[in-house]
C-alpha positions in Angstrom: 14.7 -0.3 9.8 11.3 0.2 11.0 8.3 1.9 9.2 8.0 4.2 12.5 11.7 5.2 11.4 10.7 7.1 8.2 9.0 10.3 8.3 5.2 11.0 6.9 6.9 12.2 3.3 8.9 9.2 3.2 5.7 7.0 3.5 4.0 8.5 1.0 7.0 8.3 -1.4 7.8 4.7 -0.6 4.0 4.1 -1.0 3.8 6.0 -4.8 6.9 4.2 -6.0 5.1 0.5 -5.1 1.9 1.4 -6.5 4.2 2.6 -9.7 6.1 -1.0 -10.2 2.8 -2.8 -9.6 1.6 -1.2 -12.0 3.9 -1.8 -14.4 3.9 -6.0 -13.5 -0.2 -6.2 -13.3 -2.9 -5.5 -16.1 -5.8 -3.6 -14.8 -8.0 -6.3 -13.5 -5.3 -7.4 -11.7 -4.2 -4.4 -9.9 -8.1 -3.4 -9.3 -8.3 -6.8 -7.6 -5.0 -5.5 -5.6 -6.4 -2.2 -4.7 -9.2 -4.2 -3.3 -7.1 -6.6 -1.2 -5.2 -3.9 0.3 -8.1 -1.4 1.2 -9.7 -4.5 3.2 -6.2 -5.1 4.4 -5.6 -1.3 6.1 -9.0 -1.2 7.3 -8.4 -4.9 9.2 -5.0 -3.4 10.4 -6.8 -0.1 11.8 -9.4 -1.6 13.6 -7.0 -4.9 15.4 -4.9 -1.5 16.2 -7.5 0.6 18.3 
């Protein structure tokens, strides 16, 4: 199955329920350091996509 294959609600679901485990695995230095790495990773992925 392909991300393309679920529908805009299903993203953001999906999406919610990792940011929810994470949270529970990482203290919060850890996860702010993720929530970095992430941001720079969509905005990479946006602009090699246009």
């Amino acid at each position: 199955m392909c991300l393309s294959d679920f529908s805009n609600c299903e993203l953001v679901a999906l999406a919610s329920t990792i940011a929810i485990a994470l949270s529970k695995e990482f203290n919060r230095e850890e996860l702010a350091i993720l929530s970095g790495f992430f941001s720079a990773l969509g905005d990479n992925l946006a602009i090699l996509s246009s």
